[in-house]
N, C-alpha and C positions, 0 to 999 in steps of 0.2 A: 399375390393377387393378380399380379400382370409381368408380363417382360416389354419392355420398351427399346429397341436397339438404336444405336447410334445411327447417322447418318451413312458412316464408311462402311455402313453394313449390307445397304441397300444391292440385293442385286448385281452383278455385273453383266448378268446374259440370260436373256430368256429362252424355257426351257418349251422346245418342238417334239410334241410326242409324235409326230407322224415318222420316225424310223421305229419307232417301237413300237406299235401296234400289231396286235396278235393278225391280222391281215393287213393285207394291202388297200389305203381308202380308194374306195371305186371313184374315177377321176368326173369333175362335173361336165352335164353334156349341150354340145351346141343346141339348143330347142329346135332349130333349123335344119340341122343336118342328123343328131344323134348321137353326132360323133366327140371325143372329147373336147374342149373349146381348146381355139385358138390362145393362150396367153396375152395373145397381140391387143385381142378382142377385148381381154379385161383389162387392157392397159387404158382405154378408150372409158373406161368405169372407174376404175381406181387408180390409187398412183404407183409410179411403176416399184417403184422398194416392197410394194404391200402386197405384189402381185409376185415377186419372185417370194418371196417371205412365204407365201400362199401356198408354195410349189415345192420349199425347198424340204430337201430331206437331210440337213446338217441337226444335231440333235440339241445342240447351241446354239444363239444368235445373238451377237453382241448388241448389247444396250447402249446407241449412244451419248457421252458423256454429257451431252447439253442432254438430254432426257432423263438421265441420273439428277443433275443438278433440280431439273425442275421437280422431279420426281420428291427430291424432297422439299421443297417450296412447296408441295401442294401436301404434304402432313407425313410420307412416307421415310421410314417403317412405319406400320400402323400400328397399333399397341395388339397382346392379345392378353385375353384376361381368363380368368378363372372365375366362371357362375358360383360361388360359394354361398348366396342365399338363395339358388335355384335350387338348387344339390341341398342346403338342407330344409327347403319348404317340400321339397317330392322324397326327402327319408329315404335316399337312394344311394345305395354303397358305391353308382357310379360317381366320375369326376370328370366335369363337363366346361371344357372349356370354348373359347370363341375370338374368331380373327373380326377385331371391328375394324372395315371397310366404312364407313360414316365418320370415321376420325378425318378425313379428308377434306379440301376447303370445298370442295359440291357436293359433299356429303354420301359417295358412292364408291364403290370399285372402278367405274365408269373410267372416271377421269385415265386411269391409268394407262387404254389404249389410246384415248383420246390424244392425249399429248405426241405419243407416236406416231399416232397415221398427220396429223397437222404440224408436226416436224419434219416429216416425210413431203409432206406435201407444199411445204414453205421450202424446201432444197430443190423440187421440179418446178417452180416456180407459178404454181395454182395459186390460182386466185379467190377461189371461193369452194368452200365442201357445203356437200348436201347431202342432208341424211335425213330420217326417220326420228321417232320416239313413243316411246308408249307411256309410262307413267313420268316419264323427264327426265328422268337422269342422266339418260345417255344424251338426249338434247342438251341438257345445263353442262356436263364435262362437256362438249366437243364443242360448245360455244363458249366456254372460259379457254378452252385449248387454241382454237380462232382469233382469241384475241390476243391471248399471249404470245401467237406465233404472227401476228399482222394478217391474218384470212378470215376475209367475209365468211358467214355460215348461216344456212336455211336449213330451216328443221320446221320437218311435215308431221305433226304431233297426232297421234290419231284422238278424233273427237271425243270418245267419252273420255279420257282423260284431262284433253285440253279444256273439258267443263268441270270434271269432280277436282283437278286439281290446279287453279287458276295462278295460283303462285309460284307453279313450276315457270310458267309460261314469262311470268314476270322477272324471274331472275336469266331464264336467257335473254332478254329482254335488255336487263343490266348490261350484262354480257357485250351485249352489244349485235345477239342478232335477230334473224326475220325469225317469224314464226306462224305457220297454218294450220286450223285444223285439217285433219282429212277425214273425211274425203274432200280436197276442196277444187273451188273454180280456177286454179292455177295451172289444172292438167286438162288433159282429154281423158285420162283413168279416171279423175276426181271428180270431171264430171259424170262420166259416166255411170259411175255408182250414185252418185246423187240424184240421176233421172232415176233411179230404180229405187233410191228409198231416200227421198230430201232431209230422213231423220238419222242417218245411218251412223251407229254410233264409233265407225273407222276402224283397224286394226293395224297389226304393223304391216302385214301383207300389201295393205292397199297401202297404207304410207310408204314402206318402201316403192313402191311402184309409182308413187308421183315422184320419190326423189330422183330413181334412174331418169323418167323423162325429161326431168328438167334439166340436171346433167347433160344428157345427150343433145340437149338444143344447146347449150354452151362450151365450147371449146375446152377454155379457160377455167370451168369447174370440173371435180371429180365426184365423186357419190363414196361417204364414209359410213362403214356399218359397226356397228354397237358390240354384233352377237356375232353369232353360229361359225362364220367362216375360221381356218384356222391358225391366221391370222390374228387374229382377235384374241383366240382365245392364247395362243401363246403371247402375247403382252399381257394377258393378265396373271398369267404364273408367277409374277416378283409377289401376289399374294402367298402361292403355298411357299416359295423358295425361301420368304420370312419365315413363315410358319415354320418351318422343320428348323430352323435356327432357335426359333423361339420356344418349341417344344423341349427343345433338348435343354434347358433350362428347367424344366418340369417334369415329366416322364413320355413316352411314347403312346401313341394313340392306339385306339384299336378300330373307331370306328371315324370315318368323315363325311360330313353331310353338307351338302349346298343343294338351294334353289336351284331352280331350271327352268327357261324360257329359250331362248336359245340355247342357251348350255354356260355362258362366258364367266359366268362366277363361282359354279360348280368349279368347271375346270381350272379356273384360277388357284384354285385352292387346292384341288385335289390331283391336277396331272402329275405334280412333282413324287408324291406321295404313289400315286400310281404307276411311274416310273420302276419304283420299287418292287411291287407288285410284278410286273411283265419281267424285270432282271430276274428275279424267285428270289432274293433279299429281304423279302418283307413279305407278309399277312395283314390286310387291310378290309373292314368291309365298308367299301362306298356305298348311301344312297345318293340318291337325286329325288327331288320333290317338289311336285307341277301340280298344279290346282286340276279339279275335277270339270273345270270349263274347257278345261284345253287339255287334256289329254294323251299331247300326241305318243309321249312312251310308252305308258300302260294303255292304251288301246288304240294308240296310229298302227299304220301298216308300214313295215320298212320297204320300201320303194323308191325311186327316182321320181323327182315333185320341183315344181318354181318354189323359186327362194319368196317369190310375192305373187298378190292377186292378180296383176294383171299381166302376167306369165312375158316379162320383159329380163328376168334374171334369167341363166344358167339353170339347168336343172340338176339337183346333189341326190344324190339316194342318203336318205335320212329316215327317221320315224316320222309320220309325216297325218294327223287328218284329210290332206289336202286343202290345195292351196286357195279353194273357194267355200271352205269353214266357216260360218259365221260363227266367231268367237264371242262370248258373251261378254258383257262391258264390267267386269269382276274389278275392284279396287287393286289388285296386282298388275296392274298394267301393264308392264315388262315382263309378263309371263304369259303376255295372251299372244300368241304365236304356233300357228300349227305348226310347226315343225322344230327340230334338232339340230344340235349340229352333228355334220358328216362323222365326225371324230369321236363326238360318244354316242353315238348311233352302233358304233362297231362295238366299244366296249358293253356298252347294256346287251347286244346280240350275245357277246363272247363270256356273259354271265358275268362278266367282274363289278360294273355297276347295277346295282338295285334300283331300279325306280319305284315311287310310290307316289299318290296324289291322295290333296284334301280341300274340304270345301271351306272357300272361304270364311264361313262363321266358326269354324274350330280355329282357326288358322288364327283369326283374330281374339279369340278368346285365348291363345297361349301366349299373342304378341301382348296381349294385356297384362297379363301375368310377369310376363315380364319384364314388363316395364316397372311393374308396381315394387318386382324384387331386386333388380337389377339397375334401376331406373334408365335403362334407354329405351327411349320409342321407336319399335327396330320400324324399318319401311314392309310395307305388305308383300313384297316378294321375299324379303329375308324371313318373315315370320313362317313363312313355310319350312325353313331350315329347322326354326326353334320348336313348331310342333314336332318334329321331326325328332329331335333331340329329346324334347321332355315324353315323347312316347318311348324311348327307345330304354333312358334312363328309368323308366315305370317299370319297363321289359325286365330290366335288370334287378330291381328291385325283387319283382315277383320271384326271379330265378334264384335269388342269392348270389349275384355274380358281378365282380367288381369288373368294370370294365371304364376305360377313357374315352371320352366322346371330344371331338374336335368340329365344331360349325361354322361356317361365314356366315357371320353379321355384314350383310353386302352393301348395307344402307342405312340410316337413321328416315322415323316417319315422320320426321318436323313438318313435311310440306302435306303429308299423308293425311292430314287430320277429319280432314270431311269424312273418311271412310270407317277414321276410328269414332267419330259422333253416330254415323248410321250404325254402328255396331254398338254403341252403350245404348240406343232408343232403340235398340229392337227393330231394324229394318231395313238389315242385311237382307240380300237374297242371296242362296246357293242356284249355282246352276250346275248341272249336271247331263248331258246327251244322253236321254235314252237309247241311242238308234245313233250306230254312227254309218250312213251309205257310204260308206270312203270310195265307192269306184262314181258314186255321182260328185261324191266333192272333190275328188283329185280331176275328176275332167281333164283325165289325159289319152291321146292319141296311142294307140295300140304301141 
């Protein structure tokens, strides 16, 4: 039913897919000049380990051993299990299993980077990170990781979250740190969205954009990010590196599926397995799967776009809406983000990931399900996976064809629950863009 690995098993190096990518990532560019940024420039943003880490092309990068240690204080290896009352409520010859990321003490994949960039940043002697959040998770990991490591942390929560989900706010809180909605009066971005709509229900674009400035008025702080960069998402790979360990206790996968808002859970799980794929080792088909509010895979344009609204980041060529999208205030809150990250931006191009999107009210009607069969209440960005999966499993049924499904459960919904009540009363809304102007919403200079 599950593999549970010991401690000594955890990782020893995270795995950097940027020497193996079937091209070269197009490098991100100075907004100012065009040209590729300065290193220096992001050293003045982040801290300096996270900025060569950013850069580098070694296909390794040692874990260090205080990170191991806490690594497992905070639940890791995470168990993974075998759906076996999903598989037999859908009568489906496949066999579906899933990496629970919510076994964790903040309940996310999150924490994982989190501990790194504030061990990183407790060795340069920073004193305070600042970052963004969308539905909270990456908020609640990096301020359990703040306090673990002795670092103050501000987390700019974007508003419709910091209202649908109040007890996120409260356990960073515990944590021990600050917390704003955004758009808020703590910036000149925050306010200035506010004079344009004083109800504006925030995104991570604009959140990130109030964490840089605040940043930048302080020395002493850096600005930590959750998602896209690839950075991030190589600290989340000790997910898939378990995985393949734990598989092989079971049988080989054929198919792996993760969420997508940035990218950092997908690729947690799936770069290592991908790995495979680029050596010719292995046959794998990856999706990725983004709600119909946000879009940016199946209907962004790949172009060079800010990483936030108020065009203070670096600019990445990603899949991207652009960077002045109004994203609808969907219960996935860590999936409302126009844009990709740089690194599976190339793989969805080069055909090796699939993407696919769904509306929120399917989405929630699979996380129901399985919760009822499986009993964990996944969080509304994982439940995307799990649609994902029991469509896939259906797929296979209809064809006669056995096949192994592998998904990250990237969260537990404990805190999610106002969204699972709008969904049993009936008053969910799907949102969906009819019309996507990408060259009015990228608002970019020739």
């Amino acid at each position: 039913m599950k593999v549970v690995l010991p401690d000594g098993r955890i990782p020893r190096r995270w795995y950097n897919i940027l020497p193996d990518l079937p091209e070269p990532l197009a490098p991100p560019l100075d907004p100012e000049t065009n040209e590729p940024v300065d290193p220096k420039k992001l050293e003045r943003i982040f801290a300096k380990e996270l900025v060569k880490q950013e850069m580098s092309t070694k296909r390794y990068i040692k874990i260090p051993e205080e990170v191991r240690k806490m690594y497992s204080k905070i639940g890791r290896p995470t168990p993974l299990f075998r759906a076996t009352n999903l598989e037999k409520y859908l009568n489906t010859p496949a066999r579906i299993y899933f990496k629970f990321e919510g076994a964790t003490v903040t309940g996310s994949h999150k924490i994982n980077t989190a501990l790194a960039q504030a061990y990183y940043a407790k060795k340069e002697g920073i004193e305070r990170l600042v970052t963004e959040t969308g539905a909270g998770q990456w908020g609640t990991a990096l301020s359990l990781a703040g306090a673990l490591m002795g670092i103050k942390v501000r987390v700019y929560m974007a508003r419709a979250s910091y209202e649908q989900k109040p007890y996120r706010k409260v356990l960073m809180r515990i944590y021990g740190a600050e917390v704003f909605p955004s758009p808020s009066e703590n910036t000149e971005i925050g306010k200035r969205f506010l004079s344009e709509n004083p109800n504006h229900p925030g995104s991570l674009g604009i959140a990130i954009s109030e964490a840089i400035e605040d940043v930048l008025k302080d020395e002493k702080a850096r600005y930590s990010l959750g998602s896209v960069l690839n950075h991030v998402l190589m600290h989340q790979t000790v997910i898939g590196l378990e995985a393949k360990q734990q598989m092989e206790e079971f049988e080989e996968p054929d198919v792996i599926i993760g969420c997508v808002g940035g990218g950092s859970n997908f690729a947690g799980l799936a770069y290592p397995f991908v790995k495979e794929v680029l050596d010719g080792d292995n046959e794998y088909e990856f999706i990725a799967v983004e709600p119909k509010a946000a879009p940016s895979m199946t209907r962004g344009v790949y172009t060079y776009d800010f990483g936030d609204s108020g065009e203070l980041t670096p600019k990445l060529k990603m899949h991207t809406l652009g960077h002045r999208y109004h994203v609808p205030p969907i219960h996935a809150g860590g999936l409302r983000y126009h844009g990709v990250a740089p690194t599976l931006s190339v793989l969805v191009n080069n055909g090796i990931v699939k993407p696919i999107a769904y509306h929120q009210t399917e989405v929630f009607e699979a996380a129901a399900l399985f919760a009822k069969l499986e009993g964990i209440v996944p969080a509304p960005e994982s439940a995307h996976a799990i649609k994902a999966a029991i469509d896939k499993a259906i797929e296979a049924k209809k064809e006669g064809k056995e096949i192994v499904i592998l998904f990250n459960l990237s969260g537990h919904g404990l805190l999610d629950l106002h969204g699972y009540e709008e969904y049993l009363e009936g008053r969910l809304q799907d949102y969906e863009p009819k019309d996507l102007p990408i060259s009015n919403a990228l608002n970019l200079k020739s």
